[in-house]
FIKE-392640 format. One line per 5 residues: number of its first residue (from 0); their letters; for each residue z negated, x, y of N, C-alpha, C. Coordinates in nm, 3 decimals, decimal comma. Example, Ala and Ser with C-alpha at 12.3 -4.5 7.8 and 13.67 -1.06 7.14 Angstrom:
<recs>
0	as	-0,780:1,319:-0,569:-0,780:1,230:-0,450:-0,780:1,320:-0,330 | -0,708:1,285:-0,225:-0,714:1,367:-0,106:-0,787:1,290:0,003
</recs>
This chain:
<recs>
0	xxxxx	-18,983:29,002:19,079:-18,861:29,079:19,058:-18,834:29,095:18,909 | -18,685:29,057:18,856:-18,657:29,076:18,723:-18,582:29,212:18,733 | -18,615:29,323:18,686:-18,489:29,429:18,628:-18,454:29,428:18,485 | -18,320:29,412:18,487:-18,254:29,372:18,361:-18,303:29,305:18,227 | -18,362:29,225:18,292:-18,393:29,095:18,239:-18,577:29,102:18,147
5	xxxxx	-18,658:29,229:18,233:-18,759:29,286:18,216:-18,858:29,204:18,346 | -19,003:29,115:18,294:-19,060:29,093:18,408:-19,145:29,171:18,481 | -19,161:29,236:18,554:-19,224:29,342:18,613:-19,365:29,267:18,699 | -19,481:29,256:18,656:-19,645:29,220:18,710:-19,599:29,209:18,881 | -19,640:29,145:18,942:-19,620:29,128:19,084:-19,670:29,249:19,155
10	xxxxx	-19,837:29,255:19,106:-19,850:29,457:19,225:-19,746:29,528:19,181 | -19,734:29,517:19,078:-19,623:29,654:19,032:-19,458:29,643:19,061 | -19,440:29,542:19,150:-19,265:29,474:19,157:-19,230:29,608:19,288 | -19,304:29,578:19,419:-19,240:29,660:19,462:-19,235:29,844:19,413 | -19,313:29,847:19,390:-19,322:30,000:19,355:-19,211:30,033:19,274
15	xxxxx	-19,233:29,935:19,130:-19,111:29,949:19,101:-18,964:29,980:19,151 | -18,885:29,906:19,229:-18,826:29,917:19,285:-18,770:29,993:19,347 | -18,910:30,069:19,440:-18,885:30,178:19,516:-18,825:30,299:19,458 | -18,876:30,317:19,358:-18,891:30,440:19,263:-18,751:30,403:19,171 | -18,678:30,293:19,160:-18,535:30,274:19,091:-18,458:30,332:19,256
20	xxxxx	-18,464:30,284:19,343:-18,400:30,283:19,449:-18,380:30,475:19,490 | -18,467:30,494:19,484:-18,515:30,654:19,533:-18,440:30,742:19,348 | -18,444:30,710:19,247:-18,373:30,774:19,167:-18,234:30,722:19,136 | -18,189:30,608:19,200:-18,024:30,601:19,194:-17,966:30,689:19,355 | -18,059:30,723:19,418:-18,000:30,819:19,528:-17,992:30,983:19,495
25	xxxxx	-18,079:30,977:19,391:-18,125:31,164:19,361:-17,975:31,167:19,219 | -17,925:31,232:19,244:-17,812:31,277:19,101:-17,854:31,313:19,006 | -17,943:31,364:19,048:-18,019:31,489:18,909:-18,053:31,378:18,818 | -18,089:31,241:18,869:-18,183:31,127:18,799:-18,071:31,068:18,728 | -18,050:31,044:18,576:-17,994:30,914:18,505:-18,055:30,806:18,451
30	xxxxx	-18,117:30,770:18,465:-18,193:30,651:18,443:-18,327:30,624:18,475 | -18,403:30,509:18,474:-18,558:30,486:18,473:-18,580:30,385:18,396 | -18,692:30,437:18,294:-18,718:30,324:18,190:-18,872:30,287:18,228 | -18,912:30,163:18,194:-19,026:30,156:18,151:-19,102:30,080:18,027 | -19,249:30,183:18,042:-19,313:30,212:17,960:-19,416:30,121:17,948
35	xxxxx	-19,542:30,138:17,857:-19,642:30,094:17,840:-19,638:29,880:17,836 | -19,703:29,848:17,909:-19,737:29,694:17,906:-19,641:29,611:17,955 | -19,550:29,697:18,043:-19,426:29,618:18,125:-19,330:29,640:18,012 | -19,311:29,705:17,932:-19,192:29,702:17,790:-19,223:29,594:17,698 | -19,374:29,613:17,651:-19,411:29,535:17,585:-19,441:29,343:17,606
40	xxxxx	-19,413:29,352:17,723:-19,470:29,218:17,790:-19,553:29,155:17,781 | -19,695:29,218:17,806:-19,821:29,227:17,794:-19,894:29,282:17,907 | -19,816:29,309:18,020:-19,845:29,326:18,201:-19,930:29,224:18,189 | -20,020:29,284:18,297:-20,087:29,136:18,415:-20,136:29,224:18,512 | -20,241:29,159:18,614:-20,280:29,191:18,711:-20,337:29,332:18,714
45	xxxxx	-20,393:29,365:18,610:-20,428:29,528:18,602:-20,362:29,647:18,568 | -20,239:29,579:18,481:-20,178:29,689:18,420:-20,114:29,770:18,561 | -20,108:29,938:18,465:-20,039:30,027:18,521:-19,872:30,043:18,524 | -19,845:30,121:18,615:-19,679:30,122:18,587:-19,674:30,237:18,536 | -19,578:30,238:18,424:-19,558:30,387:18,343:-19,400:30,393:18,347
50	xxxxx	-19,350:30,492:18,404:-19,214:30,515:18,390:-19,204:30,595:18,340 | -19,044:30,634:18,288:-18,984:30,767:18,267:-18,858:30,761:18,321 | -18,886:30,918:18,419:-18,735:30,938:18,508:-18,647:31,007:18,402 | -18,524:31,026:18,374:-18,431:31,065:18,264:-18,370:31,169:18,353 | -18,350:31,269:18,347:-18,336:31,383:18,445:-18,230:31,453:18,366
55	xxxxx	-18,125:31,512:18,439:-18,019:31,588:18,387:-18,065:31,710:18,306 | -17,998:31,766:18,190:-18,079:31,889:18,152:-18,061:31,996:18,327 | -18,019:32,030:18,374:-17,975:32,115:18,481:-18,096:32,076:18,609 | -18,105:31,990:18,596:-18,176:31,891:18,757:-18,371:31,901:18,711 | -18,402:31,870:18,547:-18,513:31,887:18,548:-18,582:31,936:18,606
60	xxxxx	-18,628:32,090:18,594:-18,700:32,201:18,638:-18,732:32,137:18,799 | -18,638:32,121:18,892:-18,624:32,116:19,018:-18,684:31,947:19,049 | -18,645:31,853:18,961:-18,731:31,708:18,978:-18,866:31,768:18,966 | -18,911:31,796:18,830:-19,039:31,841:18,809:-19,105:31,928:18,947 | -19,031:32,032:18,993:-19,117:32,093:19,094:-19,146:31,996:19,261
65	xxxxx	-19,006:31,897:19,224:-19,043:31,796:19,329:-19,086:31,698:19,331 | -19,191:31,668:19,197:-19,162:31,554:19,129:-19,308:31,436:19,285 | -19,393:31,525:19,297:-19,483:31,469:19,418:-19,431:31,415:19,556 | -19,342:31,515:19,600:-19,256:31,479:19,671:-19,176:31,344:19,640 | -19,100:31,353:19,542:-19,033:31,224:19,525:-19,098:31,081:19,492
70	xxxxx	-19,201:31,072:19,476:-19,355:30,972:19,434:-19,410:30,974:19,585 | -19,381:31,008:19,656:-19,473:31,019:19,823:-19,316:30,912:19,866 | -19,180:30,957:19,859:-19,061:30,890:19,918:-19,068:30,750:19,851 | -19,116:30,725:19,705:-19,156:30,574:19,658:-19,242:30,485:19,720 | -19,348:30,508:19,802:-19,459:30,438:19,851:-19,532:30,537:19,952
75	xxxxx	-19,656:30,475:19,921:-19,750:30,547:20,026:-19,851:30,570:19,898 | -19,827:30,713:19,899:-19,908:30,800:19,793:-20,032:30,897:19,851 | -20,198:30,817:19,795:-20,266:30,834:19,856:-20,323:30,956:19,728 | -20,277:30,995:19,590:-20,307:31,107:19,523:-20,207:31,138:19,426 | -20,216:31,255:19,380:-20,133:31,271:19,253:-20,105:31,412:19,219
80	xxxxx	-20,068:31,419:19,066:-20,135:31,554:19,030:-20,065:31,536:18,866 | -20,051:31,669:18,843:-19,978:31,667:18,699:-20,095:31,624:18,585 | -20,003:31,618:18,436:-20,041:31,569:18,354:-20,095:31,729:18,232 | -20,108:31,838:18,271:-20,160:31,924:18,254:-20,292:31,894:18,141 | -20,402:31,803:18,181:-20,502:31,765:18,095:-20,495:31,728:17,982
85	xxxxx	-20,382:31,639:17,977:-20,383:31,579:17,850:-20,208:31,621:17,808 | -20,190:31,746:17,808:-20,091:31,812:17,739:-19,949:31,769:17,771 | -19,969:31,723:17,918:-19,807:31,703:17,935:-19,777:31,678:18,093 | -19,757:31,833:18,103:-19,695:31,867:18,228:-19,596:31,829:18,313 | -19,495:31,778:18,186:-19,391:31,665:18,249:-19,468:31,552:18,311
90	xxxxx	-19,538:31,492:18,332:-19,590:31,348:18,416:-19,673:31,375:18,508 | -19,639:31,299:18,641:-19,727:31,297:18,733:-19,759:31,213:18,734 | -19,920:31,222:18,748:-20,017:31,070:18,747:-20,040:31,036:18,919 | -19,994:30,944:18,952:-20,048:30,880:19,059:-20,079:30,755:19,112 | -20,165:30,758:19,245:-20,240:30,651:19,248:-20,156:30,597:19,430
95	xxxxx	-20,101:30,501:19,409:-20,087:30,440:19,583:-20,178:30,336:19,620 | -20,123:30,313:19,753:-20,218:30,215:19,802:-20,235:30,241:19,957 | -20,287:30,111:20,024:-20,388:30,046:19,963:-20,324:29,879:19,955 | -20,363:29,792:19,800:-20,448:29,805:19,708:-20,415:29,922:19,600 | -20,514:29,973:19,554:-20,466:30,084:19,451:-20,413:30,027:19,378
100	xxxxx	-20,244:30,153:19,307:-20,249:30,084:19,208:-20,178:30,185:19,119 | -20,134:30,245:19,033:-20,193:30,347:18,921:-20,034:30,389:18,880 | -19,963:30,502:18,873:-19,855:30,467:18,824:-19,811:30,601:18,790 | -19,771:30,635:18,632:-19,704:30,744:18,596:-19,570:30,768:18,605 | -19,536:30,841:18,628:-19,384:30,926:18,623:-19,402:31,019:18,576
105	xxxxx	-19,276:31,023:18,443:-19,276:31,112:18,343:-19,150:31,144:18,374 | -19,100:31,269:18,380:-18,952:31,364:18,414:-18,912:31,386:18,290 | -18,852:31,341:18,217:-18,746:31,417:18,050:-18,611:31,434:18,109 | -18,521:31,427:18,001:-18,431:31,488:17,988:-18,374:31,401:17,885 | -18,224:31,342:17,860:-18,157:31,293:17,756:-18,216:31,321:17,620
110	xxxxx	-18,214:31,441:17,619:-18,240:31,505:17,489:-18,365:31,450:17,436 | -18,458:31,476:17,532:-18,588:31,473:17,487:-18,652:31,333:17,478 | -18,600:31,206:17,518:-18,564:31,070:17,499:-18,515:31,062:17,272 | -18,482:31,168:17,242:-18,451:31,137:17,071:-18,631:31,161:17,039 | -18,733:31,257:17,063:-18,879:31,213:16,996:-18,933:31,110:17,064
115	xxxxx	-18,940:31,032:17,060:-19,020:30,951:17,184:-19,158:30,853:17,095 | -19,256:30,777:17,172:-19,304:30,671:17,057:-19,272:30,573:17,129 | -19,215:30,514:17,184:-19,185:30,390:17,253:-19,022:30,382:17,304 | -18,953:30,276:17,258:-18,843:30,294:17,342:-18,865:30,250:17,501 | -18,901:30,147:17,513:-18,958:30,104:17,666:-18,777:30,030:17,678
120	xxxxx	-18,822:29,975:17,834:-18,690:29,886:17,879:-18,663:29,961:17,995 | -18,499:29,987:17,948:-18,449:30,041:18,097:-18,400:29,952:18,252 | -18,465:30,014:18,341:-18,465:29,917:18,485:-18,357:29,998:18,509 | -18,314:30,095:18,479:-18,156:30,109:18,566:-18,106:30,245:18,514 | -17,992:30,248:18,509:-17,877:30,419:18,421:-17,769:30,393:18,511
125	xxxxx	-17,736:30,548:18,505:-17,606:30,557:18,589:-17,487:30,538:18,460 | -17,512:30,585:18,362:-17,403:30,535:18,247:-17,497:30,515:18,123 | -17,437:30,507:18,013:-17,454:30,495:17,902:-17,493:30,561:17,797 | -17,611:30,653:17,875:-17,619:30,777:17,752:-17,752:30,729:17,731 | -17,858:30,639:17,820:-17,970:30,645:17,695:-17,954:30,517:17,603
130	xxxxx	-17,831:30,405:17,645:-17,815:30,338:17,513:-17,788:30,418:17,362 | -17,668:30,525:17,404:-17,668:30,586:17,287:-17,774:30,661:17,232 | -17,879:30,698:17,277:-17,997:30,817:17,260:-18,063:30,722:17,155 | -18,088:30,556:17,229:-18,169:30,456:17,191:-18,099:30,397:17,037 | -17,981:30,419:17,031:-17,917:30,346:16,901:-17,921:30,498:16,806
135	xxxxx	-17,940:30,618:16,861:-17,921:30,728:16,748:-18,021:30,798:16,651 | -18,142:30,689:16,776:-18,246:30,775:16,694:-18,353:30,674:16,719 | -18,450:30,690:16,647:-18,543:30,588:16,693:-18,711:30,654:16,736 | -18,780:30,552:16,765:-18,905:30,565:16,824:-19,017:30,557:16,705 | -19,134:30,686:16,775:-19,211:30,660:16,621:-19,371:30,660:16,682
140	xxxxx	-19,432:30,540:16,702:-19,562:30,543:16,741:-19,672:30,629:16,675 | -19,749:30,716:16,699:-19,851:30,817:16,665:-19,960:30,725:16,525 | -19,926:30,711:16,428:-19,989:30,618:16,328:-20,156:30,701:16,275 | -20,233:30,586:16,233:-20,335:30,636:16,241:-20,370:30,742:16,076 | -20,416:30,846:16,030:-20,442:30,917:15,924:-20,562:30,898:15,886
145	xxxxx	-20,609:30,817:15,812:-20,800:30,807:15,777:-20,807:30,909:15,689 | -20,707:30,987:15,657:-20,749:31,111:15,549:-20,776:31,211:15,660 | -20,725:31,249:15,813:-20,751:31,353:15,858:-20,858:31,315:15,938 | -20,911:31,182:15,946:-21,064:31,142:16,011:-21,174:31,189:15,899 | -21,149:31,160:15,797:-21,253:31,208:15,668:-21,257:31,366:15,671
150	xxxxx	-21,151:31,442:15,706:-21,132:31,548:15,679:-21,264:31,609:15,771 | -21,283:31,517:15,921:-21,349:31,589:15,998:-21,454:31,516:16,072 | -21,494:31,387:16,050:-21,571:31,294:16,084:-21,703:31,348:16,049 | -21,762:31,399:15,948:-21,884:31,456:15,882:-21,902:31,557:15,972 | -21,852:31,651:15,993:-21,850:31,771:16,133:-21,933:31,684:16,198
155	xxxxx	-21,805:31,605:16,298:-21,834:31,580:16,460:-21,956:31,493:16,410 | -22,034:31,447:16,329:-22,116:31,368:16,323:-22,273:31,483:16,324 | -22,209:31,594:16,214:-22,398:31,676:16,228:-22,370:31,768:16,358 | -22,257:31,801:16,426:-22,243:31,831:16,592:-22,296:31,730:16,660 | -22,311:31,588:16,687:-22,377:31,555:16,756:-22,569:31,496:16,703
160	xxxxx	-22,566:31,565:16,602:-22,706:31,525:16,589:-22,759:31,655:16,629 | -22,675:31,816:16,649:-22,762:31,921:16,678:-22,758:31,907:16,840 | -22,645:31,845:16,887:-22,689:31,835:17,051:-22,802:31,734:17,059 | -22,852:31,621:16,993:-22,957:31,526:17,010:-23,084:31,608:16,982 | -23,073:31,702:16,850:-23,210:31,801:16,809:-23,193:31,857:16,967
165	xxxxx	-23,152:31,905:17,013:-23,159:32,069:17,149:-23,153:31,980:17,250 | -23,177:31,837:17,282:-23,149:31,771:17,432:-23,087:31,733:17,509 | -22,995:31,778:17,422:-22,851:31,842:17,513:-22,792:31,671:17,521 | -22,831:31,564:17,584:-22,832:31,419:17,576:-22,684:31,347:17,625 | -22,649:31,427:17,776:-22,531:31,363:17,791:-22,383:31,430:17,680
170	xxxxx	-22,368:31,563:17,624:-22,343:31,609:17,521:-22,309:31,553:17,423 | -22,444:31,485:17,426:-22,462:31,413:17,235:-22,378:31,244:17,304 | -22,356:31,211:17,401:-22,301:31,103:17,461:-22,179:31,075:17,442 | -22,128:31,184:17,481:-22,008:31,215:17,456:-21,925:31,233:17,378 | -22,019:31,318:17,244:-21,954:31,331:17,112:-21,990:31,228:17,063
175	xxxxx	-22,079:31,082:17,115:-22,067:30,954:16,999:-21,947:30,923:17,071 | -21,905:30,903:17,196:-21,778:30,850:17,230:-21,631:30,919:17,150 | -21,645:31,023:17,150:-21,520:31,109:17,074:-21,534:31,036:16,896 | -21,610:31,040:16,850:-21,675:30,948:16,740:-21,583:30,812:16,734 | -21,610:30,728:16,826:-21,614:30,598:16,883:-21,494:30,587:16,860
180	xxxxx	-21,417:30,644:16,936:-21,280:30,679:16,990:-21,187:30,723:16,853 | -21,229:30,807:16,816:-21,111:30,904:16,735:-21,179:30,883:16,574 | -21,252:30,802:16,525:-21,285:30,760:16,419:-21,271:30,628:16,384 | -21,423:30,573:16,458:-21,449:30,462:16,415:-21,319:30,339:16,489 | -21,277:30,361:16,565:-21,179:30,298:16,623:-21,053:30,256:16,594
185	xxxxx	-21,006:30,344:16,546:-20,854:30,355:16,502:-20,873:30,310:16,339 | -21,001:30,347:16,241:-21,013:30,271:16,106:-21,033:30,090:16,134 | -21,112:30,129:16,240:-21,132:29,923:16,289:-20,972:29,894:16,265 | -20,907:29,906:16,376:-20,763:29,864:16,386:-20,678:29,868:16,319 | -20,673:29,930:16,191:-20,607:29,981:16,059:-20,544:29,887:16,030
190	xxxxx	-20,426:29,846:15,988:-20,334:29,768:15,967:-20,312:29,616:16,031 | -20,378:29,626:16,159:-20,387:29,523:16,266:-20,324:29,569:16,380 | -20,240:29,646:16,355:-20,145:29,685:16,539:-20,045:29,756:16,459 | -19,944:29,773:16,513:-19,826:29,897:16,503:-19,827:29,978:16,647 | -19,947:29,990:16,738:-19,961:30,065:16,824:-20,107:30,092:16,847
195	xxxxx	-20,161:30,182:16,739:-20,328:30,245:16,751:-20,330:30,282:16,874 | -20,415:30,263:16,976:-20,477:30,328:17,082:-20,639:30,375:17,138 | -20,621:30,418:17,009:-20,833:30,429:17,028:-20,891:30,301:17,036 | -21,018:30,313:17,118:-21,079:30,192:17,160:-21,006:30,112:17,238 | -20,899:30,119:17,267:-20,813:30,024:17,362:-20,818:29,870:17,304
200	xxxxx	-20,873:29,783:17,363:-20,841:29,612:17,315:-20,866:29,622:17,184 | -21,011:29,698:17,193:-21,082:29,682:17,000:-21,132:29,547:16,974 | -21,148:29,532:17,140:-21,285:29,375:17,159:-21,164:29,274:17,063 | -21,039:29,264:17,097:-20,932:29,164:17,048:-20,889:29,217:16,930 | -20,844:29,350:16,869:-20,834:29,381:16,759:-20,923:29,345:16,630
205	xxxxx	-21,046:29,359:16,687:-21,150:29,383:16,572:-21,290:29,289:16,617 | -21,285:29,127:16,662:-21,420:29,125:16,725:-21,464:29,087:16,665 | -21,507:29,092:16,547:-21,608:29,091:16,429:-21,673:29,187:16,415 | -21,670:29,320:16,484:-21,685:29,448:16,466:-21,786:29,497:16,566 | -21,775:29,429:16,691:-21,836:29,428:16,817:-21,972:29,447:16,825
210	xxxxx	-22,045:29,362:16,742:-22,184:29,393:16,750:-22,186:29,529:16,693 | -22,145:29,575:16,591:-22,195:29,711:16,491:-22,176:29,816:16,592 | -22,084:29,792:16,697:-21,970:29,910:16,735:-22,076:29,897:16,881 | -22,130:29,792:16,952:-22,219:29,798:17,048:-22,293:29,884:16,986 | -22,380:29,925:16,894:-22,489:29,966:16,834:-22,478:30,095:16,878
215	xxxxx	-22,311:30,169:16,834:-22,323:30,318:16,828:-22,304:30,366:17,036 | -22,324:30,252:17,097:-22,347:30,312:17,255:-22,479:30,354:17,290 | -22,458:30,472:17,344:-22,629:30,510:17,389:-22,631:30,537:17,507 | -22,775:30,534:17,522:-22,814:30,576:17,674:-22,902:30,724:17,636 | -22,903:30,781:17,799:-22,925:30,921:17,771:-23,133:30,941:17,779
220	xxxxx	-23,156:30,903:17,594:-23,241:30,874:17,577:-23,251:30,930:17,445 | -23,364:31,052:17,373:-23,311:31,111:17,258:-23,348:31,037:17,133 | -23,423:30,903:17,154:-23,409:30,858:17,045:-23,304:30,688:17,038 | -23,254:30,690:17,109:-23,149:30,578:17,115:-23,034:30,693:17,104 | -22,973:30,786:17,120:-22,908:30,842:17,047:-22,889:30,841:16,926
225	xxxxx	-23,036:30,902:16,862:-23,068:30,864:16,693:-23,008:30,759:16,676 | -23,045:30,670:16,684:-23,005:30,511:16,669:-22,844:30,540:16,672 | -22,830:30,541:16,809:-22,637:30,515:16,854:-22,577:30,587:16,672 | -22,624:30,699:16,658:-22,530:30,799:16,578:-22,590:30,792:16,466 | -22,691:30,713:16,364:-22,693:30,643:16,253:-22,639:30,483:16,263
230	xxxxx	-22,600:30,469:16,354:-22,506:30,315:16,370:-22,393:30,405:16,346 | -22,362:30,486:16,421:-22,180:30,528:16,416:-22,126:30,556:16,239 | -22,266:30,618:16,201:-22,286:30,677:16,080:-22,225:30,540:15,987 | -22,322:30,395:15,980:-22,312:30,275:15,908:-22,149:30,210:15,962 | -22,089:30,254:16,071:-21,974:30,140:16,104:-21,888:30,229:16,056
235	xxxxx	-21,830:30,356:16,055:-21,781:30,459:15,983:-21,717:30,431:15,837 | -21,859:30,378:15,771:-21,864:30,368:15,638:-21,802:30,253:15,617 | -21,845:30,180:15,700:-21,802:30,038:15,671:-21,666:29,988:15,713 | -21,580:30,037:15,805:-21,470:30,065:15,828:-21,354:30,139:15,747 | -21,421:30,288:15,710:-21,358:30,328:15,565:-21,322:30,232:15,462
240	xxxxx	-21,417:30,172:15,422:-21,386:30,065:15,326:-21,322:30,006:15,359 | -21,325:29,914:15,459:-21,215:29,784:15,471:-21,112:29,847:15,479 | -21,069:29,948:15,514:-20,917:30,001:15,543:-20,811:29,995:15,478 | -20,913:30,036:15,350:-20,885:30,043:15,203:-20,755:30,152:15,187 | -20,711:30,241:15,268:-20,654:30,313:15,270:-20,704:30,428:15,172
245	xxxxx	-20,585:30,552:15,088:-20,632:30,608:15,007:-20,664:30,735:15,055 | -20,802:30,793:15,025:-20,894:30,901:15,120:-20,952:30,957:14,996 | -20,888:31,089:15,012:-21,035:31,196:14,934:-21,150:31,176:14,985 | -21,223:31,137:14,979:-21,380:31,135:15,054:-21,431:31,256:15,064 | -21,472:31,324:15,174:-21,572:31,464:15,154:-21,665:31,433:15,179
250	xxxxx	-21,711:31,401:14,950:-21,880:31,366:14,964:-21,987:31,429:15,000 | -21,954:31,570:15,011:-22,075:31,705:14,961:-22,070:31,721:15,146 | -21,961:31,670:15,183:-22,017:31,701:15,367:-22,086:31,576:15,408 | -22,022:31,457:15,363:-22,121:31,350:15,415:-22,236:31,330:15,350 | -22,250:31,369:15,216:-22,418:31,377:15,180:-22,491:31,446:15,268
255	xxxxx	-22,467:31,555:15,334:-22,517:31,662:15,431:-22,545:31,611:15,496 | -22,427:31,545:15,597:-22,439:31,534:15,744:-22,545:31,399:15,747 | -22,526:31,315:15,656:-22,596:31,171:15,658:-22,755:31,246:15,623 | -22,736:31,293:15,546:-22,926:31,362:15,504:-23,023:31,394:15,660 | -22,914:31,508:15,714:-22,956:31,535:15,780:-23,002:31,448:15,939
260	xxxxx	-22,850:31,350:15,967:-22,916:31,227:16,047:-23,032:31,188:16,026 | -23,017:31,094:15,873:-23,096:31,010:15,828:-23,267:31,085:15,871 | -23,304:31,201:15,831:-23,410:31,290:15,847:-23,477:31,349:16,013 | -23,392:31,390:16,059:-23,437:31,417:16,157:-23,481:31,301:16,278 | -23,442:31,248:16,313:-23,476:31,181:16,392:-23,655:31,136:16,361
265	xxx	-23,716:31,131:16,217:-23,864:31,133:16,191:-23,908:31,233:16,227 | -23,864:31,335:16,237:-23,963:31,510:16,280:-23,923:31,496:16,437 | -23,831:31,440:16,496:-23,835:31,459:16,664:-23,950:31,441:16,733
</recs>
């Protein structure tokens, strides 16, 4: 299935569909765009479907409270549940099937289409108001700051060496992943994407990087931790640099936090 001249992944054709079909019947609905890998044209067999329903200012509130309901009338909806976790109540995440297959609906509003980070491709409008939204204002992807990773990388680094001192193992797991994720990741990718997504497709962003970045994975083991989080410590550093981006360094915290890595793990 082509919508407006957008190729839509084959699991994801009918669903699609359904969910254009079911919001050109609801009024409250002016358009459905989509998002993520189907905008970009970079779908395949795994990708998710990410929409956004464009909802009247007046009709919102009432989509939103029906928004499960109207995702059950798209398919056969075997879960789904707001976006509450990760700070956005507007989207319902759900899953159909069977075969599963993964698909957000996000409820805005005209208005709220002017902040956006993605324009995405629209599969269908009742008129012409998110062309104009789309020509008035533009889209601004979340860009990466290596000054506010420096600001706080030295922290989350002697935080997870005091959960490795106290045992606390799956803990200290976790904060190398937040590490992983929200540091070393987004400096890897540094002027190699105009769309940072954490560790997302680092293996293709950065696979020169792969072995170092295997290093900082651990198992819940307190001295392969050590290890994981004096690797995170060395790819960190070494990432900073290549970035070559301009960073106050906070030496007097990373002398600390590195001392203290570097040290403890001999008295464990």
């Amino acid at each position: 299935m082509s919508m407006v001249g957008v190729q839509v992944p084959e699991h994801l054709r009918e669903l699609a569909g359904s969910v254009v079909a079911e919001a050109e019947r609801d009024a409250r609905i002016v358009a459905v765009i989509a998002g993520g890998s189907v905008a970009t044209g970079t779908g395949d067999e795994f990708s998710d479907l990410d929409l956004v329903l464009v909802c009247t200012p007046a009709g919102q509130a009432a989509c939103l409270a029906e928004a499960k309901e109207f995702a059950g009338r798209a398919g056969k909806l075997l879960a789904g549940f707001t976006g509450e976790h990760v700070g956005e109540p507007r989207l319902l995440i759900a899953l159909y099937g069977p075969p599963p297959v993964h698909v957000d609906l996000k409820f805005v509003t005209v208005d709220d289409l002017r902040t956006r980070v993605e324009d995405g491709v629209v599969l269908w409008q009742r008129d012409d108001s998110i062309d104009h939204v789309f020509k008035e204002s533009a889209a601004e992807w979340p860009q990466v700051d290596p000054q506010w990773i420096e600001d706080r990388v030295w922290v989350w680094v002697h935080y997870t060496a005091v959960k490795i001192e106290r045992g606390e193992l799956f803990e200290a797991i976790d904060a190398l992943g937040m590490i992983r994720s929200a540091a070393l990741a987004p400096l890897a990718a540094y002027g190699r994407t105009s769309r940072p997504a954490g560790v997302r497709r680092l293996e293709t962003l950065a696979p020169e990087l792969v072995p170092e970045l295997r290093a900082t994975v651990a198992i819940a083991d307190r001295e392969d931790c050590w290890r994981a989080l004096n690797a995170s410590v060395d790819v960190y550093r070494t990432v900073r640099d290549r970035a070559g981006a301009p960073v106050v360094r906070r030496t007097e915290a990373e002398d600390a936090a590195v001392a203290y890595v570097r040290v403890v793990p001999t008295q464990s």
